[in-house]
Structures are given as C-alpha cells and as structure tokens.
C-alpha positions as CSV (number, residue, x, y, z in Angstrom):
1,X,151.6,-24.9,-5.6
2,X,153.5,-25.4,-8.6
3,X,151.2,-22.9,-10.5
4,X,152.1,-20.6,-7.8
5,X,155.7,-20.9,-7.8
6,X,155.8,-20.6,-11.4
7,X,154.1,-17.4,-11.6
8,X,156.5,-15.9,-9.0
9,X,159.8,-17.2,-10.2
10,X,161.0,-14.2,-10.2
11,X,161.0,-13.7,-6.4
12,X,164.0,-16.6,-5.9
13,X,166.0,-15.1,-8.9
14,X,165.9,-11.8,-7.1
15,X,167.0,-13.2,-3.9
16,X,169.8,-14.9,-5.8
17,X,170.9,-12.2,-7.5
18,X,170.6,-10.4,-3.7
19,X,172.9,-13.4,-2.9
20,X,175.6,-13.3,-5.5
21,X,175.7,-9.3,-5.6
22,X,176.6,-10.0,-1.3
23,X,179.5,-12.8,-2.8
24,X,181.1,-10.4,-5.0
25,X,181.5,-7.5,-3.1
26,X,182.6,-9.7,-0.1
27,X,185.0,-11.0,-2.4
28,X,186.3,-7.6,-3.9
29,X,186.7,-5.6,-0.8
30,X,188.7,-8.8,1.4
31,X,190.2,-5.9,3.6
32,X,186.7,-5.0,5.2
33,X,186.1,-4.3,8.6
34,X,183.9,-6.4,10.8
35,X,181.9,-3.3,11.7
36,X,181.3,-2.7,7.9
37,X,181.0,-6.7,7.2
38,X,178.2,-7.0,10.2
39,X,176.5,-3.2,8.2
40,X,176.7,-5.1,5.1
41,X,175.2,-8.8,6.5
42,X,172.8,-7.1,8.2
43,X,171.5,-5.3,5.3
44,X,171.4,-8.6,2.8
45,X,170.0,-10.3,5.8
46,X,167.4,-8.0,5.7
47,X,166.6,-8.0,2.1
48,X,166.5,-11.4,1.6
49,X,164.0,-11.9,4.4
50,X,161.9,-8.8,3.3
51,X,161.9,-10.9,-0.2
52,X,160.8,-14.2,1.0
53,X,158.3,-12.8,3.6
54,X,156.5,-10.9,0.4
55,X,156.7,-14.1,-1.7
56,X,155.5,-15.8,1.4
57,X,152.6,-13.3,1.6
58,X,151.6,-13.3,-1.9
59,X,151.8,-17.5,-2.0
60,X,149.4,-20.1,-1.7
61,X,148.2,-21.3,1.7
62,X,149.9,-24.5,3.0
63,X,153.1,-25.6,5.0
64,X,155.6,-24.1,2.7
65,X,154.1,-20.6,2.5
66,X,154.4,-20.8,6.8
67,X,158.1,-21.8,6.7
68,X,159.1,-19.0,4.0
69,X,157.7,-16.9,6.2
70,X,159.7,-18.3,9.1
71,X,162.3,-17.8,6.8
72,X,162.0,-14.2,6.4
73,X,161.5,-13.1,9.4
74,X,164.4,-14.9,10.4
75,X,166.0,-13.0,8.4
76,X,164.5,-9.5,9.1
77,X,165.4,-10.0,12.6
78,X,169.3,-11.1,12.0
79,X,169.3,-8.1,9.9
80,X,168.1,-5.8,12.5
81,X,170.3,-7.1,15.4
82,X,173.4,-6.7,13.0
83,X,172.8,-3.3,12.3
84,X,171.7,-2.0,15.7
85,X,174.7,-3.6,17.2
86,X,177.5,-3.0,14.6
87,X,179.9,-3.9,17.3
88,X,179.8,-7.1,17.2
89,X,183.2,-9.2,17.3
90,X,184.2,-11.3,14.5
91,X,183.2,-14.7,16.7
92,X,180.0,-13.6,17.2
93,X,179.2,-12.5,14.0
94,X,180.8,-15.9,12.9
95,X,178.3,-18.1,15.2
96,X,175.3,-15.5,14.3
97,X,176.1,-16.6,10.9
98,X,176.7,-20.1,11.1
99,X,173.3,-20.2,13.2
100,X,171.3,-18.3,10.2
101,X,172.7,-21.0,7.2
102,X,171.8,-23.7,9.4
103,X,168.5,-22.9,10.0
104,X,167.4,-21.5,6.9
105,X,169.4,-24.6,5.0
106,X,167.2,-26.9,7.0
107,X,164.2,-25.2,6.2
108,X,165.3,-24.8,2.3
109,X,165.6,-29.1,2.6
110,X,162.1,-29.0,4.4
111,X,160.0,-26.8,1.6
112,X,161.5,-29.2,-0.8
113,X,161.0,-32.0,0.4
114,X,157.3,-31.0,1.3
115,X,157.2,-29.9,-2.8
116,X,158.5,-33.4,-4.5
117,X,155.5,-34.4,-5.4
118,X,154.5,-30.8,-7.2
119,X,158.2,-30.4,-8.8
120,X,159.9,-31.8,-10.3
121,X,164.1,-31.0,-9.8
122,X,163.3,-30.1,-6.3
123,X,166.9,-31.6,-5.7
124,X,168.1,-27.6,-6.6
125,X,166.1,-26.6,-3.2
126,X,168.0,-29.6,-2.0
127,X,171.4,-28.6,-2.5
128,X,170.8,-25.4,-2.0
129,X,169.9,-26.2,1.5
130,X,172.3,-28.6,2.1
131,X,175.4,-26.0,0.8
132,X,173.5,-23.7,3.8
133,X,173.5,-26.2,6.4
134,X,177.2,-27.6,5.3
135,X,178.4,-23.8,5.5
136,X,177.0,-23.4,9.0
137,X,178.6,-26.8,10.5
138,X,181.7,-25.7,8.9
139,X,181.9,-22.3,10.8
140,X,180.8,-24.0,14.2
141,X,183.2,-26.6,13.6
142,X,186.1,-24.5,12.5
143,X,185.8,-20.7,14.2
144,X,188.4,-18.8,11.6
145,X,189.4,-15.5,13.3
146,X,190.4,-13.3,10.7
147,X,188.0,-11.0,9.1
148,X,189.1,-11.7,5.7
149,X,189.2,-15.6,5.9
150,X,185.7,-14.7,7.3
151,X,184.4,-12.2,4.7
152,X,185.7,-15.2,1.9
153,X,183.9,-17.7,3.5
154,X,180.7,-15.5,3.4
155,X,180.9,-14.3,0.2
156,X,181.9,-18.0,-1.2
157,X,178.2,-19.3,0.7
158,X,176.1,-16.5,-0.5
159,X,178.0,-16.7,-4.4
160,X,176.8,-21.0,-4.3
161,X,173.4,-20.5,-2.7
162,X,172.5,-17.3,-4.8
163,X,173.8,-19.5,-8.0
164,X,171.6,-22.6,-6.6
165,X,168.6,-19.6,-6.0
166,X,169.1,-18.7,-9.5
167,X,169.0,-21.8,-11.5
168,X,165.9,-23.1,-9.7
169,X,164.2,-19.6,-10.5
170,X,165.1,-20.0,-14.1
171,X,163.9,-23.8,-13.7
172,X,160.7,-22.4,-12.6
173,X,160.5,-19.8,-15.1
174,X,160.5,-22.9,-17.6
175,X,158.2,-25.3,-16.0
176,X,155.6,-22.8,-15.8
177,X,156.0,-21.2,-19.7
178,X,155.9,-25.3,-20.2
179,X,152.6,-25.9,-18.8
180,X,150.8,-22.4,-20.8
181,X,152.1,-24.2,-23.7
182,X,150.4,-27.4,-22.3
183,X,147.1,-25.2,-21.3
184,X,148.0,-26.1,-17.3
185,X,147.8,-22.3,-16.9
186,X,146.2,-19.7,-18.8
187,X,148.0,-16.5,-19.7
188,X,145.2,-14.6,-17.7
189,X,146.3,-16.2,-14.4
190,X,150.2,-15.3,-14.8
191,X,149.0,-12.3,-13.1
C-alpha cells in the first residue's frame, strides 16, 4: 500500500492544490453571491471527487481504495446537486457543506488509521481529517447567515485541508524516493 501511495503522490498534491486554489479565490472575491459560491463549490466538489475516484481506481485493492472511492463519489454527487440547483439558500448550502467535511473528515481519519502500520506520519491524514470534521461541527453548531462570513469560512477549510493535502503528498513523494534509494522499489515500477 505504501508502494502504491508513493508512486501516486501526486494525486493528493493535486487535490490540494484544487483545495487551496478554492481558499484563495473564496478569499479574494468576499462579495460573491451564493448562486456563484454554490457554481463555484459545486465545481471543486466535483473535481476533488473526480481526483480521488481516479486515484481510487488506479490503487491497490483493500479497504482504503473502497473508502476513496466513497469519497469521490461523494463528492461528484455534491457537485452535481450544487450545480443543477444553483438556487440554493445560503442555510442550505451551509448544512450541505457542513455534511460533506464531516463525512469525508471521518473517512480521511478512517484511511489513516487503517494505514499506521504502512506509514509512517499518517497523523497528516489525521489532522487533515480532524480540521474536516471540526469545520463541519462548527457550521452545524453555529449557522452564520451572511454570504461572506460563509464564503471565509469555506475558503479558510479548503486553504488548511489543501495545505494538510499538500504536505502529506510531498511526505509521500519522500518516503517513496527513500525506499528506491533503499531498493524497496525499483525505478521500473514508478510507473
């Protein structure tokens, strides 16, 4: 599994980078509608499960690779239902929200839990689970109803778990160049 993981790095970095791109322009256009905020969700929603449901794909067999999966289409399907009904009111956008970090926090903590005994640092999958989760009990707990107070709060969750997604990628990245040094892996099965 680590071999695996290793090999595909790359596939977390780019759903951080999908995450922290979401952050900033959340951040630099405060003003934004809902309609355009539920356009915009919808379409990161989207590409972050369309990313995690190939890397899901393209993994080894096992629980993880089923609750990545779970993950992204989770994802594919809040991304759809936010763009068909642009709509949608700033409450339930908020709970549709708060529903999606919770779950896929929970299953972040699951995976890396599942992995401790292949990786080493799983504590990033960890926290980056845990921010999810702590996100989503925040917005049930505490319904703001302005758009921008809502459009911050986004952008701040996606900017912590797309910089959590990124170190563990780069983690990764390192753990697998470690082991070709240490002949775990030979060059030929990068790819």
């Amino acid at each position: 599994m680590l071999d695996l993981m290793t090999r595909h790095w790359w596939a977390l970095a780019l759903r951080g980078a999908f995450a922290i791109l979401f952050g900033i322009v959340a951040w630099a256009w405060p003003g934004i509608t809902v309609w355009a905020l539920v356009l915009l969700f919808g379409a990161y929603a989207m590409a972050d499960g369309l990313i995690a449901v190939t890397h899901a794909i393209r993994g080894a067999a096992g629980a993880p690779r089923g609750l990545l999966l779970l993950v992204g289409v989770a994802g594919i399907a809040l991304g759809i239902a936010a763009l068909v009904w642009p709509g949608i009111t700033a409450f339930a956008l908020l709970m549709l929200i708060a529903a999606w970090a919770v779950a896929t926090g929970i299953l972040e903590i699951v995976v890396a839990i599942a992995m401790h005994k292949e990786l080493r640092g799983e504590w990033v999958y960890v926290l980056t689970g845990a921010v999810s989760v702590l996100f989503g009990i925040l917005l049930f707990s505490w319904p703001v109803s302005g758009a921008i107070a809502i459009v911050w709060l986004i952008g701040l969750l996606a900017i912590l778990t797309g910089a959590a997604m990124l170190g563990a990628a780069f983690r990764l990245r390192r753990l697998g160049r470690q082991a070709e040094r240490q002949g775990r892996t030979s060059p030929a099965a990068r790819y």
